[in-house]
C-alpha distance (Angstrom), angle and dihedral (degrees) to the residues before:
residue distance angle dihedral
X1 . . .
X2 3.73 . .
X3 3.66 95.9 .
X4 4.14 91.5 45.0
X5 3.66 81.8 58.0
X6 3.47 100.1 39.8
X7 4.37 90.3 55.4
X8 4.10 91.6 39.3
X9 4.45 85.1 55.7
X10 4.04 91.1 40.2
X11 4.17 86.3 45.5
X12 3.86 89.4 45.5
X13 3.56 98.8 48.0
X14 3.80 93.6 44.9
X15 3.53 90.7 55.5
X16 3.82 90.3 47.2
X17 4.28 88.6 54.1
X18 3.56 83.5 44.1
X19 4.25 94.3 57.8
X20 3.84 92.0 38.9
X21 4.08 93.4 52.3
X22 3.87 86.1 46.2
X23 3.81 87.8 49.7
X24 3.91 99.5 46.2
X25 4.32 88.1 50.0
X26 3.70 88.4 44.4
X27 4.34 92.4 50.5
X28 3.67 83.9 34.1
X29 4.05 85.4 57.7
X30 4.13 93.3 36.9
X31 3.80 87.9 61.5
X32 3.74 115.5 27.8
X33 4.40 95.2 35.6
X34 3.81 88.0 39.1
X35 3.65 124.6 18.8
X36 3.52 124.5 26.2
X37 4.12 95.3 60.9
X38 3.73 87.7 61.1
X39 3.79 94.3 36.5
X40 3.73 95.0 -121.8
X41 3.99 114.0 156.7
X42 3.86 133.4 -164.0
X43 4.17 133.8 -144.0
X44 3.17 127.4 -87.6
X45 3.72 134.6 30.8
X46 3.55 87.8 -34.5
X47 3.81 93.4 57.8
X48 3.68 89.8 46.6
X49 3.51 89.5 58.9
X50 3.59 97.0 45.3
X51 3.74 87.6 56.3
X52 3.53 97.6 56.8
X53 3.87 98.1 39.5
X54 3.85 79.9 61.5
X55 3.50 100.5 48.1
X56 4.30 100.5 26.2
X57 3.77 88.7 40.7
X58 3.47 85.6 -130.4
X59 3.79 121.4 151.8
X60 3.90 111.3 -99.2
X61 3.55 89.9 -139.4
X62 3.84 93.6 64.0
X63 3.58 95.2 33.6
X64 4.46 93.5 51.8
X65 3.95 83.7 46.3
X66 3.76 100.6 52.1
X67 3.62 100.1 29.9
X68 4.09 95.9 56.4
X69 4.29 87.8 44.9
X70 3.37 97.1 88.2
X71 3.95 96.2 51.2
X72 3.74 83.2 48.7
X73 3.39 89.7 64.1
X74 3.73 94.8 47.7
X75 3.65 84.7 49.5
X76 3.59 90.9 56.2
X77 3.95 81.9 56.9
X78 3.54 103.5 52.2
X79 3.87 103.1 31.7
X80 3.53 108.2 18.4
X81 3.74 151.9 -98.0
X82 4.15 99.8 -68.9
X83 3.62 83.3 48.7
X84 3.75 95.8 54.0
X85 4.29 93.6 40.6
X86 4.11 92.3 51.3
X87 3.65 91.9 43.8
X88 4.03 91.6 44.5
X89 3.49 88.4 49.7
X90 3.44 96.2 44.8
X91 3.61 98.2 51.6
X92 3.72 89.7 50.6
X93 3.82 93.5 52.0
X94 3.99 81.8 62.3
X95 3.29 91.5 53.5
X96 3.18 92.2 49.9
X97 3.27 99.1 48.4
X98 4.12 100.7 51.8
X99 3.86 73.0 52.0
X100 3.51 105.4 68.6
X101 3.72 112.5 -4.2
X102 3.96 113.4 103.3
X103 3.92 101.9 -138.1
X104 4.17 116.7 -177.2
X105 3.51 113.4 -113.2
X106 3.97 90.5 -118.9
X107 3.76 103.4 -158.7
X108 3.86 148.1 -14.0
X109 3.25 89.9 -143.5
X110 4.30 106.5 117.1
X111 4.00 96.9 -166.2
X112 4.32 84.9 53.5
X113 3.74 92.0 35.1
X114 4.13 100.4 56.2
X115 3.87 84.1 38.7
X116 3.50 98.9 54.9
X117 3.62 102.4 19.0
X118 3.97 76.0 66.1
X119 3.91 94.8 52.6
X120 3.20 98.0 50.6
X121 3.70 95.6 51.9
X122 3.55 97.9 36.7
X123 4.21 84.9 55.1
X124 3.77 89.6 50.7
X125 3.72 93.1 56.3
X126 3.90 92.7 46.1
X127 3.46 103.7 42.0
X128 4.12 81.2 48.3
X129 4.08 93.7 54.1
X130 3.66 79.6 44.9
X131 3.65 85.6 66.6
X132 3.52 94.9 45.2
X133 4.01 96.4 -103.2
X134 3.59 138.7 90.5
X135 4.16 138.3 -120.6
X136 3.62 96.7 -166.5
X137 4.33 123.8 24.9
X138 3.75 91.5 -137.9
X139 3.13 94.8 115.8
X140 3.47 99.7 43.2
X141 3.94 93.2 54.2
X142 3.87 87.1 47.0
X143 3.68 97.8 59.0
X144 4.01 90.7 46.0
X145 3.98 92.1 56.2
X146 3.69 84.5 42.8
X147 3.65 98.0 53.2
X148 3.96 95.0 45.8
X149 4.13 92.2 47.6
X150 3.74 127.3 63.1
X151 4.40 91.5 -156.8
X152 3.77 100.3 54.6
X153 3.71 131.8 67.5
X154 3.67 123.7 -168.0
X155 3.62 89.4 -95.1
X156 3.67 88.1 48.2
X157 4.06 95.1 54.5
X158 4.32 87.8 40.2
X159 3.66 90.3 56.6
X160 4.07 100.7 44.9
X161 3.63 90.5 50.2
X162 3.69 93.2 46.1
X163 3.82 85.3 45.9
X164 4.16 89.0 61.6
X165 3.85 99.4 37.5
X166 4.11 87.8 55.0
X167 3.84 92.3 37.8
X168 4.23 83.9 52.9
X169 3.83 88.0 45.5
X170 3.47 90.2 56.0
X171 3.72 99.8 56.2
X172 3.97 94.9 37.2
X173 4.20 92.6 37.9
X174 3.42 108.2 26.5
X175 3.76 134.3 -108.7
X176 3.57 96.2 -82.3
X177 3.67 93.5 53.3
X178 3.91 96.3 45.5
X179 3.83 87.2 54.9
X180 3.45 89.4 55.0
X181 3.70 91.1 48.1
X182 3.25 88.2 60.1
X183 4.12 99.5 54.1
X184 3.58 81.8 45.5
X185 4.24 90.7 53.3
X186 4.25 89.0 39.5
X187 3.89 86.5 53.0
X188 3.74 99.5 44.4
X189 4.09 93.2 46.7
X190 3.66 84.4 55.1
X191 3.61 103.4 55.5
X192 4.01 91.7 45.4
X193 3.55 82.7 57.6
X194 3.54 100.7 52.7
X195 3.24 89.9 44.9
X196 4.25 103.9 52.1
X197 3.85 91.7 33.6
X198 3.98 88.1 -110.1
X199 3.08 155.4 4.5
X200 3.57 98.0 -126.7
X201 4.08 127.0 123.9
X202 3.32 101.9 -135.7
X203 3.81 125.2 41.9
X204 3.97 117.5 -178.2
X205 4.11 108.1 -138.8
X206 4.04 114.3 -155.4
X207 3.53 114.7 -159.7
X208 4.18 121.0 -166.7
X209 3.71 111.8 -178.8
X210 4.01 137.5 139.4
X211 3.86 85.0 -138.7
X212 4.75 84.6 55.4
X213 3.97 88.4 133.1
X214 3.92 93.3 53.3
X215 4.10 91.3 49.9
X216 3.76 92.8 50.5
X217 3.74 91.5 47.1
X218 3.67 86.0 48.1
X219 3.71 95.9 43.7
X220 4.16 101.6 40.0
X221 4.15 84.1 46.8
X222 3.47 110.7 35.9
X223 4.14 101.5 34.4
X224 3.49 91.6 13.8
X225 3.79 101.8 -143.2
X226 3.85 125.4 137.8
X227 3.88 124.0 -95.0
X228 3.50 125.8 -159.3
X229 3.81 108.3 -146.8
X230 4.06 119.9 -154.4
X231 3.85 124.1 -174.1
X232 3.74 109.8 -123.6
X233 4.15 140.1 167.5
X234 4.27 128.3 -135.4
X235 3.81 104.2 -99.2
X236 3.96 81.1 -149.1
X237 4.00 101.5 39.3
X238 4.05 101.4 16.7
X239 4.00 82.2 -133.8
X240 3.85 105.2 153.7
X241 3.38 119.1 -119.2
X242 4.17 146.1 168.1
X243 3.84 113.9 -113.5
X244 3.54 115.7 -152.2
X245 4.07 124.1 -139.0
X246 3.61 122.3 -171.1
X247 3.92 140.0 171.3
X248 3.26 118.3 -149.4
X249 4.36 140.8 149.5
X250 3.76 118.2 -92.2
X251 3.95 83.6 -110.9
X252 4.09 88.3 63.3
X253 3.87 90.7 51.9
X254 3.41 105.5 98.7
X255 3.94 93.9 34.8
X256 3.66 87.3 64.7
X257 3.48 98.3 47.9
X258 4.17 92.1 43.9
X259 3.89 81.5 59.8
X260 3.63 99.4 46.4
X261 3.20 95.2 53.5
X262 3.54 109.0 38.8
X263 3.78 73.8 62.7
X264 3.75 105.9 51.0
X265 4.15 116.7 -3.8
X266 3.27 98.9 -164.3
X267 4.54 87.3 53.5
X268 3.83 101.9 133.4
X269 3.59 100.0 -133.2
X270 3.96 120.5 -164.7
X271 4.18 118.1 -162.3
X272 3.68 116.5 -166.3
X273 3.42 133.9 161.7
X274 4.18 128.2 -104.7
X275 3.85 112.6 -147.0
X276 4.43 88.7 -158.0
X277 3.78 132.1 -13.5
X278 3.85 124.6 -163.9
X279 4.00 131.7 178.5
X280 3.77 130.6 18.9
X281 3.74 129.9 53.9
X282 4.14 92.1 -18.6
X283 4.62 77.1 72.2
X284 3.78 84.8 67.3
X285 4.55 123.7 91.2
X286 3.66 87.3 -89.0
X287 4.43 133.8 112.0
X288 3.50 95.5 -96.6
């Protein structure tokens, strides 16, 4: 049983190093082939860094690496140390990557450039959360304003800081490039989105399994979020059985899921997501 579970972790956590390289080339690609020759910039921390590699003349490498740091360490915080190590050393495999990979400059074109400047970026973020890390602590900054304010959502706190980094690439770009910025922001968003299933805080987990009381064990110990337990019956057999019902952030997804089934393969697990939570557990130091 051990070594079954032992192969399934080392399998898992292969494939997550696999979607994390894929996702530092591919951001690597987004902003070295794409933006940087026509001084386009994205949100976020990566944006931010963009920004002041332009104006600073600061490598971006440097600059992505020691800017995101300090929400690593928050992350390290809220979620936990193997969170914070893959994300550190994913971060610095960007870095080093815009560093000393030699990427064309793939066309002059701006419409094509913001578009798939965007994509590529927006893909190496994904395919990173995927892999349970992060490129760019965004979203990890977000849901700590969030949590401490009762008038902004995580969409909310994404949007006003997006708001200031465009309005500052405006005045230190020019319009033109700002607006571009922008396309390349709107097209980025939208490929993390399709690739996580959402972008959505909270995402409710259901979990139907003969072997319920082992996942909640598993889940309240190991990850230590809350489960709600209801008392349920087989449509098909009428067995009784407990359903479990947890909340959790799109970054705890696939944890969940790794422990359920681990537990019980054939658990029929049902991801949807949660427009807004507030009370219970979600009040507690954790990324909810």
């Amino acid at each position: 049983m051990l070594r079954t579970l032992s192969k399934k972790t080392i399998l898992r956590e292969s494939l997550n190093a696999i979607l994390i390289v894929l996702g530092v080339f591919s951001a690597g690609l987004g902003l070295k082939g794409f933006l940087l020759s026509s001084h386009f910039i994205d949100g976020g921390v990566t944006g931010i860094s963009m920004l002041l590699s332009h104006v600073l003349g600061i490598p971006l490498s440097l600059l992505i690496l020691l800017i995101n740091l300090p929400f690593i360490a928050l992350a390290y915080r809220q979620i936990g140390l193997k969170f914070a190590i893959k994300s550190t050393l994913t971060i610095a495999g960007l870095s080093l990557c815009l560093t000393f990979v030699q990427y064309p400059d793939v066309t002059p074109d701006k419409l094509l450039t913001a578009v798939f400047g965007g994509f590529f970026i927006g893909a190496g973020i994904g395919l990173a959360i995927r892999g349970g890390a992060v490129l760019d602590g965004t979203d990890i900054v977000a849901l700590l304003i969030s949590k401490n304010s009762n008038l902004l959502k995580v969409g909310d706190v994404i949007l006003l800081m997006n708001l200031l980094i465009f309005a500052a690439a405006a005045f230190f770009l020019g319009i033109e490039s700002a607006l571009y910025s922008v396309l390349t922001y709107l097209a980025a968003s939208k490929t993390v989105d399709f690739l996580i299933n959402g972008i959505e805080e909270y995402t409710a987990v259901i979990i139907v399994s003969e072997k319920s009381d082992e996942i909640r064990e598993s889940i309240v110990r190991v990850l230590n979020r809350g489960v709600t337990v209801y008392k349920g019956r087989g449509g098909k057999t009428g067995k009784e059985m407990n359903i479990l019902y947890c909340v959790v952030t799109r970054l705890e997804i696939g944890s969940v899921k790794n422990v359920a089934t681990e537990t019980d393969e054939s658990a029929f697990i049902l991801v949807h997501p949660l427009a807004d939570v507030v009370g219970g557990i979600i009040k507690k130091p954790a990324l909810h």
